[in-house]
py3Dmol code that shows the C-alpha trace and the ligand (Angstrom):
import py3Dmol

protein = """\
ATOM      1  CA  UNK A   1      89.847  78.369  88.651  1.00  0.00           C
ATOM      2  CA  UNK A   2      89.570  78.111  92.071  1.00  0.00           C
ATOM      3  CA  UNK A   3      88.040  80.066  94.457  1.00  0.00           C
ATOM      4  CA  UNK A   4      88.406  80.555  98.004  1.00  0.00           C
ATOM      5  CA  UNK A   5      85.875  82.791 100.211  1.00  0.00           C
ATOM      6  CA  UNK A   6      86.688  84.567 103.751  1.00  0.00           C
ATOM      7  CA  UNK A   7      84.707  84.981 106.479  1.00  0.00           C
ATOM      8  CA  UNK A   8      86.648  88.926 106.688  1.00  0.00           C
ATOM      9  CA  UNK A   9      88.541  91.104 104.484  1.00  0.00           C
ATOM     10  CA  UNK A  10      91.216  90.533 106.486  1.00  0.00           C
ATOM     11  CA  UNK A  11      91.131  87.249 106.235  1.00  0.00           C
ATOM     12  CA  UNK A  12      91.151  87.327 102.390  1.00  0.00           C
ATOM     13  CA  UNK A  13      94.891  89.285 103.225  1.00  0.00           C
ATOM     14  CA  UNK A  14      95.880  86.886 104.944  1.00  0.00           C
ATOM     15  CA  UNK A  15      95.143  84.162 102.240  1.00  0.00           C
ATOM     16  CA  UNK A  16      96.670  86.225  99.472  1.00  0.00           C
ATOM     17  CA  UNK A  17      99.537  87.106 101.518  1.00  0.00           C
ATOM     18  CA  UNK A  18      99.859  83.301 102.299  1.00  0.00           C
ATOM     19  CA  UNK A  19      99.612  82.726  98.328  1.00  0.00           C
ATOM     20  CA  UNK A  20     102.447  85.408  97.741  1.00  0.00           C
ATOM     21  CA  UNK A  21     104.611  84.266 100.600  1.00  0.00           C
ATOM     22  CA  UNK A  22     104.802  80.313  98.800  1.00  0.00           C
ATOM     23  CA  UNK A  23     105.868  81.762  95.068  1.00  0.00           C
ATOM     24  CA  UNK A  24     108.367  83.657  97.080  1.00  0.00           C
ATOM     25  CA  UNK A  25     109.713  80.752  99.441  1.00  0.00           C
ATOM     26  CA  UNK A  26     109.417  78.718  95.664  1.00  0.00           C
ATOM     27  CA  UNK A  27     111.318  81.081  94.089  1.00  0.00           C
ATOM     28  CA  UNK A  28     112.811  83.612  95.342  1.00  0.00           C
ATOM     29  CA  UNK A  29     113.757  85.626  92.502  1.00  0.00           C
ATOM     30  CA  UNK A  30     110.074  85.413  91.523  1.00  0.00           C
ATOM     31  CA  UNK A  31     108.283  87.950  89.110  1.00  0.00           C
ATOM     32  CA  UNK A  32     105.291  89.361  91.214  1.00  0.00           C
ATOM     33  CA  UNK A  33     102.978  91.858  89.020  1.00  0.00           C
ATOM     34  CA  UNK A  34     101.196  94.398  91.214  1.00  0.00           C
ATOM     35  CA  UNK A  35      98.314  95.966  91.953  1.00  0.00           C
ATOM     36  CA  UNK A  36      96.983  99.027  93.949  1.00  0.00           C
ATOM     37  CA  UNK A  37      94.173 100.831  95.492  1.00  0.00           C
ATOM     38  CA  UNK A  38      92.006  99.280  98.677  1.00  0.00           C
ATOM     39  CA  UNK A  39      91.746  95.698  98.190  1.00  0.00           C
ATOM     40  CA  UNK A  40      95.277  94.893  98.558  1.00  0.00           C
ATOM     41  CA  UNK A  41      96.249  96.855 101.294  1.00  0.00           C
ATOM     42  CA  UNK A  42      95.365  94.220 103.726  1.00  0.00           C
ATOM     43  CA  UNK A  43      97.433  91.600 101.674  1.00  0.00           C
ATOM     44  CA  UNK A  44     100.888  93.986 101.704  1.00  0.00           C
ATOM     45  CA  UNK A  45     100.224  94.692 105.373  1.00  0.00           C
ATOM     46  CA  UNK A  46     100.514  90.881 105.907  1.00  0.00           C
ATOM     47  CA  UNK A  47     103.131  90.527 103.790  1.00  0.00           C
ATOM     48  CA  UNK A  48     105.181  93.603 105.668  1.00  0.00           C
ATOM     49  CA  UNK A  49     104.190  91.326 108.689  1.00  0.00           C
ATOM     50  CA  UNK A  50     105.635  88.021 107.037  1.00  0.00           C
ATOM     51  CA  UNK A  51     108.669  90.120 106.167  1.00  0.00           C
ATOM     52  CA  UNK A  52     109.402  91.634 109.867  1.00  0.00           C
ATOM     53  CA  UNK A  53     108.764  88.105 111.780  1.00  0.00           C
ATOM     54  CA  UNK A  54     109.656  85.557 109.513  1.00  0.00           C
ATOM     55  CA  UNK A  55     112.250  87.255 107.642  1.00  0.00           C
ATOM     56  CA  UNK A  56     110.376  86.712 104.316  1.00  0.00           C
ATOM     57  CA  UNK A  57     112.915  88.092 101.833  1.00  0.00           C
ATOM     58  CA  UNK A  58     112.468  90.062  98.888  1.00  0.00           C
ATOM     59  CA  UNK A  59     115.612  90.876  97.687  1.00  0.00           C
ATOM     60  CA  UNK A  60     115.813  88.536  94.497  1.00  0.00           C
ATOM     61  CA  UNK A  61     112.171  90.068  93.422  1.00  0.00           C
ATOM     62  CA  UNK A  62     111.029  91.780  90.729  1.00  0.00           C
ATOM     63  CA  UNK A  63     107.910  93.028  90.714  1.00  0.00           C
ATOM     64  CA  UNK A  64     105.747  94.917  87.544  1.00  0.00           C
ATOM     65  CA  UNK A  65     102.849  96.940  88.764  1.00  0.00           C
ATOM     66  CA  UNK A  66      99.977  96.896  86.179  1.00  0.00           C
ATOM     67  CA  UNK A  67      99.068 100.702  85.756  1.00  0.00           C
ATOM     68  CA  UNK A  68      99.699 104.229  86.450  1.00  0.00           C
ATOM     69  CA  UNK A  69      98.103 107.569  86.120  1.00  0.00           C
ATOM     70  CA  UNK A  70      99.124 110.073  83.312  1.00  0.00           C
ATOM     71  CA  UNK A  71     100.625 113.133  84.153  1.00  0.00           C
ATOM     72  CA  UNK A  72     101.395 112.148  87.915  1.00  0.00           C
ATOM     73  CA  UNK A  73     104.997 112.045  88.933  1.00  0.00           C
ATOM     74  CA  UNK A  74     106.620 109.319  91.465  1.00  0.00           C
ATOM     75  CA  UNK A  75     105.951 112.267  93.993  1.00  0.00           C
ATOM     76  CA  UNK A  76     102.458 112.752  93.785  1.00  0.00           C
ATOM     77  CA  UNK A  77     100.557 111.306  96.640  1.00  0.00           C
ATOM     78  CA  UNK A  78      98.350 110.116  94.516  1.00  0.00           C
ATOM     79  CA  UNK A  79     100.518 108.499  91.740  1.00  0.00           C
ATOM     80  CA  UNK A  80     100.351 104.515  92.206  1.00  0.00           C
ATOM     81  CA  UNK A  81     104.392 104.661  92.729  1.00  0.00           C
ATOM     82  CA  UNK A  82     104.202 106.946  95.785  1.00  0.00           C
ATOM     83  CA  UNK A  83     101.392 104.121  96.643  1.00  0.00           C
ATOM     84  CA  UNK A  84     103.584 101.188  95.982  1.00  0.00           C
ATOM     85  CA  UNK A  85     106.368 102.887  98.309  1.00  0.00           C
ATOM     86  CA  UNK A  86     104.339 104.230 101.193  1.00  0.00           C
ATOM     87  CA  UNK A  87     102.410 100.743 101.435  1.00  0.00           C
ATOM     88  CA  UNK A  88     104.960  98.215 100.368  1.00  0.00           C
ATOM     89  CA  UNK A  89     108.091  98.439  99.072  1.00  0.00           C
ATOM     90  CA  UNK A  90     109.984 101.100 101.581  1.00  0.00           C
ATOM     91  CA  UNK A  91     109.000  98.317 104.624  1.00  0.00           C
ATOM     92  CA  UNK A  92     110.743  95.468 102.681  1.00  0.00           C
ATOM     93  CA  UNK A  93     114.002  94.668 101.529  1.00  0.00           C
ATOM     94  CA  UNK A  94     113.350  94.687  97.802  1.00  0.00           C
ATOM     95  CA  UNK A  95     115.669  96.087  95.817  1.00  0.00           C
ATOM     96  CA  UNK A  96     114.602  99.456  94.218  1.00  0.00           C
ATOM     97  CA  UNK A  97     116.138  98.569  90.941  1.00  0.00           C
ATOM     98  CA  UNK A  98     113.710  95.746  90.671  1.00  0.00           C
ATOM     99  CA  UNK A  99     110.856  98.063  91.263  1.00  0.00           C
ATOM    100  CA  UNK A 100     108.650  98.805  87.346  1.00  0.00           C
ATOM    101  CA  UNK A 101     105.412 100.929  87.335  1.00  0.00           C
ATOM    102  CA  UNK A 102     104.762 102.229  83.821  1.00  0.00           C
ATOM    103  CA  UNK A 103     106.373 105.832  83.568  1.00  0.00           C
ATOM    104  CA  UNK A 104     102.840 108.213  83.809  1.00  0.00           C
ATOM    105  CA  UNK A 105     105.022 111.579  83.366  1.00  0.00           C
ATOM    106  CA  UNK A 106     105.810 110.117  79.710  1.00  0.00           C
ATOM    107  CA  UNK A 107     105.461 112.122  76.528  1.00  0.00           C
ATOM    108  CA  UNK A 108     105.391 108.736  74.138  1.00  0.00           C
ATOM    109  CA  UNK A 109     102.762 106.610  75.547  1.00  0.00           C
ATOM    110  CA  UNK A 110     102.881 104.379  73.146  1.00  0.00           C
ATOM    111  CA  UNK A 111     106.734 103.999  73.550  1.00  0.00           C
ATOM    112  CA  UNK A 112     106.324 103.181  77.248  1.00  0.00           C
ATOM    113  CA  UNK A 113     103.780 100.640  76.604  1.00  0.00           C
ATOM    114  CA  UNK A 114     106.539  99.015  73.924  1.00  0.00           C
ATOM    115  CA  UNK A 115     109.104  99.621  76.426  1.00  0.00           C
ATOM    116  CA  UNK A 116     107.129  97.893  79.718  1.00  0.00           C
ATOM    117  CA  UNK A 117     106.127  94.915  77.653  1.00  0.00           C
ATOM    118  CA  UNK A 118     109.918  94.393  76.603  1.00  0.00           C
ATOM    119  CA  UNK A 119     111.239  94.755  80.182  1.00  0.00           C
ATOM    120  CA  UNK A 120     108.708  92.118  81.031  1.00  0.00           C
ATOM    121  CA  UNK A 121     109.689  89.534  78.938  1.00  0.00           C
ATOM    122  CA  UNK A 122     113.449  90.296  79.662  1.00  0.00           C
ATOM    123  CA  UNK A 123     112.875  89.079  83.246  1.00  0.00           C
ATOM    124  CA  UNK A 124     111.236  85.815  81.771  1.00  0.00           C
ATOM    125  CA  UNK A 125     107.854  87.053  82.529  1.00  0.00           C
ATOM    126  CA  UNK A 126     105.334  87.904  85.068  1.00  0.00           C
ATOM    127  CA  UNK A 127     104.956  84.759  87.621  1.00  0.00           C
ATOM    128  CA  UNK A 128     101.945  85.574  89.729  1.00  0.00           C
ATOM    129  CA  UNK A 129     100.035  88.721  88.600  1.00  0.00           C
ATOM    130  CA  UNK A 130      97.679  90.050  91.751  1.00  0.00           C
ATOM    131  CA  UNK A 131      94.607  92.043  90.349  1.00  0.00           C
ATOM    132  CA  UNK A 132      91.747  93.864  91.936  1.00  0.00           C
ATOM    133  CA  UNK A 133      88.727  94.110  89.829  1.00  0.00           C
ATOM    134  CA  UNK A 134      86.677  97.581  89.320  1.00  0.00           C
ATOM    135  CA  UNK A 135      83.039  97.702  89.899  1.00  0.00           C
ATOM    136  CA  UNK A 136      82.407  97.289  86.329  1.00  0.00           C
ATOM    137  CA  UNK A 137      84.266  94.564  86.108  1.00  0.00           C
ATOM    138  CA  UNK A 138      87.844  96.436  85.363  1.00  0.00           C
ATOM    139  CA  UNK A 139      90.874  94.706  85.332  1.00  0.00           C
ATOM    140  CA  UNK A 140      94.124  96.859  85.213  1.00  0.00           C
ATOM    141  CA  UNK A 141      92.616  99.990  84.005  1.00  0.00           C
ATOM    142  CA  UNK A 142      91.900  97.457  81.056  1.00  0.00           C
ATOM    143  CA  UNK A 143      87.788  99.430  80.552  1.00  0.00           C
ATOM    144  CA  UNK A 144      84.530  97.405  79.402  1.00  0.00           C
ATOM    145  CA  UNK A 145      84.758  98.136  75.532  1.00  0.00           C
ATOM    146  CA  UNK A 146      84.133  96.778  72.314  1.00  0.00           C
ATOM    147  CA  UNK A 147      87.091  94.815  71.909  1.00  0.00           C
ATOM    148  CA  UNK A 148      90.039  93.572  74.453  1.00  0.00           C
ATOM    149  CA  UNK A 149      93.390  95.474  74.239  1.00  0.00           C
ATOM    150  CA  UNK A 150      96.558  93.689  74.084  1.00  0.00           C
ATOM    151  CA  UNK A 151      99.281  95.463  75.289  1.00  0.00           C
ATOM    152  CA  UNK A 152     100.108  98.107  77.549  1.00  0.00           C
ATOM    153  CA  UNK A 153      98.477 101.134  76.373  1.00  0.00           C
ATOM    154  CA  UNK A 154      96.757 104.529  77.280  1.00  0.00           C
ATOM    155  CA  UNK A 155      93.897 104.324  78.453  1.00  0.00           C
ATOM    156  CA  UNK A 156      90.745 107.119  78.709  1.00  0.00           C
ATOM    157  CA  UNK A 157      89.135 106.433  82.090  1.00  0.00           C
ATOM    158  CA  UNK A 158      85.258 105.834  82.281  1.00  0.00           C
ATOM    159  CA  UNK A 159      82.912 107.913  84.154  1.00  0.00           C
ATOM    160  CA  UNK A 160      82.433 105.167  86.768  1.00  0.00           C
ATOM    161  CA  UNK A 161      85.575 104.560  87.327  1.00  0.00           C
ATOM    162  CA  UNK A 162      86.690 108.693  87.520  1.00  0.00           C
ATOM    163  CA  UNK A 163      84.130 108.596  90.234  1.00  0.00           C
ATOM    164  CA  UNK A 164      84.845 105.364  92.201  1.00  0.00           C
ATOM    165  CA  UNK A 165      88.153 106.718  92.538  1.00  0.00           C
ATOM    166  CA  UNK A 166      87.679 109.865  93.136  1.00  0.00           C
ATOM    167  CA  UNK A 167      87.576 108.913  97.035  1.00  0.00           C
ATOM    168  CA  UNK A 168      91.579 109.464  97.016  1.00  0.00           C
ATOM    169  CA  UNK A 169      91.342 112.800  95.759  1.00  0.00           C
ATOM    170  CA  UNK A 170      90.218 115.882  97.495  1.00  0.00           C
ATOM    171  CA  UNK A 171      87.520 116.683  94.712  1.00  0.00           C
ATOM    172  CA  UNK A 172      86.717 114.921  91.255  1.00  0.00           C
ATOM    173  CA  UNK A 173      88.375 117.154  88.767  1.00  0.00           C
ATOM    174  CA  UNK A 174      91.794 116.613  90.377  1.00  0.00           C
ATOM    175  CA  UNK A 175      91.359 112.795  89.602  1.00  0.00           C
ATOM    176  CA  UNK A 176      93.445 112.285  86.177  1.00  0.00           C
ATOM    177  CA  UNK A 177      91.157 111.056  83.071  1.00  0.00           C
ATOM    178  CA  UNK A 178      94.013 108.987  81.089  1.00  0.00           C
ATOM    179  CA  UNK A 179      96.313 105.958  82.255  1.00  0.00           C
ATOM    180  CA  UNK A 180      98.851 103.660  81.009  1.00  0.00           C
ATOM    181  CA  UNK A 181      97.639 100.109  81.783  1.00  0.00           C
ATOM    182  CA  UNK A 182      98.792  96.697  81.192  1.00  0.00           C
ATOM    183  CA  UNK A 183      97.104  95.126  78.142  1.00  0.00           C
ATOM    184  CA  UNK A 184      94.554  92.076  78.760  1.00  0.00           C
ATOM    185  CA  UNK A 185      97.264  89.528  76.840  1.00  0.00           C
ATOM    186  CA  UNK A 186     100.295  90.987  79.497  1.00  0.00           C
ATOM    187  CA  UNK A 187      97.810  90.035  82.412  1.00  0.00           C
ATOM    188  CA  UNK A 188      96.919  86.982  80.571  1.00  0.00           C
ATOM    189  CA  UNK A 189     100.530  85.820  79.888  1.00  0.00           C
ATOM    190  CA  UNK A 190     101.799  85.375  83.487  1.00  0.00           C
ATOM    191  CA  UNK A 191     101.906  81.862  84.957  1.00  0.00           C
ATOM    192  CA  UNK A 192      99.257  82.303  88.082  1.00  0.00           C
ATOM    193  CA  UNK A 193      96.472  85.049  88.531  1.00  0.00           C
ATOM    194  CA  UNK A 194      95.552  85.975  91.677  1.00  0.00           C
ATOM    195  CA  UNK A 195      92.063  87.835  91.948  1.00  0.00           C
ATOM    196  CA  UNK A 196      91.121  89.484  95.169  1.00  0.00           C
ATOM    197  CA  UNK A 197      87.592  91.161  96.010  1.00  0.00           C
ATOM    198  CA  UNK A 198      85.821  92.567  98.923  1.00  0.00           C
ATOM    199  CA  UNK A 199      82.707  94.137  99.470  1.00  0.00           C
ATOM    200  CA  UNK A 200      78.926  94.014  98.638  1.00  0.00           C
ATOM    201  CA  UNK A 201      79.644  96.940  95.850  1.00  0.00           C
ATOM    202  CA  UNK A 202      82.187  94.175  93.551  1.00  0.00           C
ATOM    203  CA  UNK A 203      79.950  91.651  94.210  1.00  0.00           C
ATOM    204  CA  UNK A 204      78.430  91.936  90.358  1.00  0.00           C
ATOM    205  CA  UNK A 205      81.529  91.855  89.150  1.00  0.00           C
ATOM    206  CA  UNK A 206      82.961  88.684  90.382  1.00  0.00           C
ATOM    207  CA  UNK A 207      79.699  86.863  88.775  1.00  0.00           C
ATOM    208  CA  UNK A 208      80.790  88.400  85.457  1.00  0.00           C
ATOM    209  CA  UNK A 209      84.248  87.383  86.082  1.00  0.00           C
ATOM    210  CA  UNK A 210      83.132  84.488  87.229  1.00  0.00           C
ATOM    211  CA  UNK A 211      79.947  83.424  85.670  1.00  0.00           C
ATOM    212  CA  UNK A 212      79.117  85.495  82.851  1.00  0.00           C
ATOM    213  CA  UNK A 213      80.229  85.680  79.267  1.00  0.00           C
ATOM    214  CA  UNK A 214      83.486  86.473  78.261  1.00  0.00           C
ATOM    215  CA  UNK A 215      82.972  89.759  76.817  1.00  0.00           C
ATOM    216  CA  UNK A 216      85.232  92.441  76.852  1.00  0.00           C
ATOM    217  CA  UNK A 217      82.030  94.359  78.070  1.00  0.00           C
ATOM    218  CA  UNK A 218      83.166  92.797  81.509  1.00  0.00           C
ATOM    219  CA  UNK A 219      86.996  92.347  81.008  1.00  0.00           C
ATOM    220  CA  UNK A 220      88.194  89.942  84.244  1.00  0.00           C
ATOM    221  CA  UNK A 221      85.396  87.642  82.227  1.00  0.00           C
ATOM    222  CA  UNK A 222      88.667  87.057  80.517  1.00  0.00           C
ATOM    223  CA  UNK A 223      90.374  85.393  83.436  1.00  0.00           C
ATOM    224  CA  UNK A 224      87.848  82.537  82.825  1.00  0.00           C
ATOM    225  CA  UNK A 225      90.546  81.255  79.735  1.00  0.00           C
ATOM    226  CA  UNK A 226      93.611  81.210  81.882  1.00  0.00           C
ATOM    227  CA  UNK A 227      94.817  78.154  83.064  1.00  0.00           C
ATOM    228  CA  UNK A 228      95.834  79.183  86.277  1.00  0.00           C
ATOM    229  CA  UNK A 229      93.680  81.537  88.936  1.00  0.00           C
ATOM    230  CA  UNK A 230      93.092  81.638  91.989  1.00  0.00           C
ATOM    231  CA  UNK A 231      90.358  83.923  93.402  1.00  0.00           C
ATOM    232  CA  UNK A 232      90.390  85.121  96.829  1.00  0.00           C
ATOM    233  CA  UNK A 233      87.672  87.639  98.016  1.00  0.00           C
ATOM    234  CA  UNK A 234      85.207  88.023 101.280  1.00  0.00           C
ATOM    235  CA  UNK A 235      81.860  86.873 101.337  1.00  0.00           C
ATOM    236  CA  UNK A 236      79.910  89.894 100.861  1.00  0.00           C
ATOM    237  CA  UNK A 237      82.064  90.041  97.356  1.00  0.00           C
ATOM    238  CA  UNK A 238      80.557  86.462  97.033  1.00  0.00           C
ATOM    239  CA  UNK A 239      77.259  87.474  97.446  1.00  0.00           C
ATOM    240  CA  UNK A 240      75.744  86.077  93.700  1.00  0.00           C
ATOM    241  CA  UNK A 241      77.873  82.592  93.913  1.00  0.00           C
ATOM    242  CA  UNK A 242      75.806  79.971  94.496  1.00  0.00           C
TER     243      UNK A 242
END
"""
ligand_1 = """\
16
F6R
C 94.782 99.334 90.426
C 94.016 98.661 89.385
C 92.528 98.603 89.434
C 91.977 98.291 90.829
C 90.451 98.343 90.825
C 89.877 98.116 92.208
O 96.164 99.258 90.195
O 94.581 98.188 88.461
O 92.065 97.638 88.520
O 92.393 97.023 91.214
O 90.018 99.585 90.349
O 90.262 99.166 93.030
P 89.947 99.139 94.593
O 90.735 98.036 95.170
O 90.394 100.483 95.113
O 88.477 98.914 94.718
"""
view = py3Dmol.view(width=600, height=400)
view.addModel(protein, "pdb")
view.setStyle({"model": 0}, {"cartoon": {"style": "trace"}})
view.addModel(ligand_1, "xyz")
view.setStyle({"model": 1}, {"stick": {}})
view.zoomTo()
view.show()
């Protein structure tokens, strides 16, 4: 694992962005798997920037984003696809038909989940997977429970999490209680991991992640058995590594 800590949370866009950018200029018909909400906004906005001035291209990509809300359509403003194309994808050249968010206006949620894992592994896989991390330690919207989930599957939202995202809704009770979320063996499978923080309030988390036992009571503790991560977050984030 290694681990690289930024003076700014811009800064840690910038380094993700920078991270991104290579696995594209390596491959350009990588497969990126996504992530939303406010840590990687600063990332995309670099990446918009790398696109615009140095002509970074994303037309060969495919990109998987790990979860979505139930019951939202692609229109809501507060479905993670309207996200993905307000802060991302309609500024770059991707192709739309190599755009997958799991399908949160389903009525078989477990035959989406069947259905995202397949398309995954008919593009060879997920290359570099960029996660956030909730402040309990959340990866996906894979919750702290007894045991780790494999696959992509509905989740039931926890309080804390109802509540720390609440802040993009105008009140609490409009913020949906169920998601579809990429298992912790879809995450696990890609090649590279790419695990961004900022902020004093994730700062417990990371040291789970990081330092603590792997326990699906903390589920990025996971990330400590993959081969491959790279960890990118700002120093308040870094607050309890020595
Ligand atoms: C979002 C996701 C979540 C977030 C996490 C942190 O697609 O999967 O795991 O990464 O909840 O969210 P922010 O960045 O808003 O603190």
């Amino acid at each position: 694992m290694r681990v690289i800590i930024t003076d700014s949370y811009e800064q840690m866009g910038f380094e993700a962005a920078k991270l991104v950018a290579g696995q594209i200029y390596l491959k350009p018909n990588s497969v990126l798997g996504l992530t939303t909400g406010s840590t990687p906004l600063a990332m995309y906005e670099r990446l918009l920037a790398l696109h615009k001035t140095d002509g970074l291209d994303f037309s060969e990509v495919t990109t998987f984003n790990l979860d979505e809300y139930i019951g939202l359509s692609a229109y809501n403003p507060h479905s993670y696809y309207y996200y993905m194309q307000e802060n991302f994808f309609k500024h770059i050249n991707i192709n739309q038909e190599n755009i997958y968010i799991p399908n949160g206006m389903t009525n078989d949620v477990t035959a989406e989940g069947i259905h995202y894992e397949q398309l995954i592994a008919s593009k060879g896989g997920i290359d570099l997977q960029v996660l956030g991390i909730g402040q309990n330690a959340h990866i996906g919207f894979n919750e702290p429970d007894v045991r780790f989930v494999a696959d992509t599957h509905m989740v039931e939202l926890n309080e804390e999490t109802i509540l720390a995202n609440s802040r993009f809704f105008n009140n609490i009770d409009e913020v949906p209680r169920c998601a579809i979320s990429m298992g912790i063996k879809t995450i696990m499978m890609a090649n590279r991991i790419l695990l961004l923080a900022n902020g004093r309030n994730k700062a417990k988390a990371i040291y789970k992640a990081l330092c603590g036992d792997i326990t699906p009571q903390a589920p990025a503790s996971i990330l400590q058995l993959h081969r491959d991560v790279v960890v990118i977050i700002d120093k308040e984030a870094a607050e309890f590594l020595s």
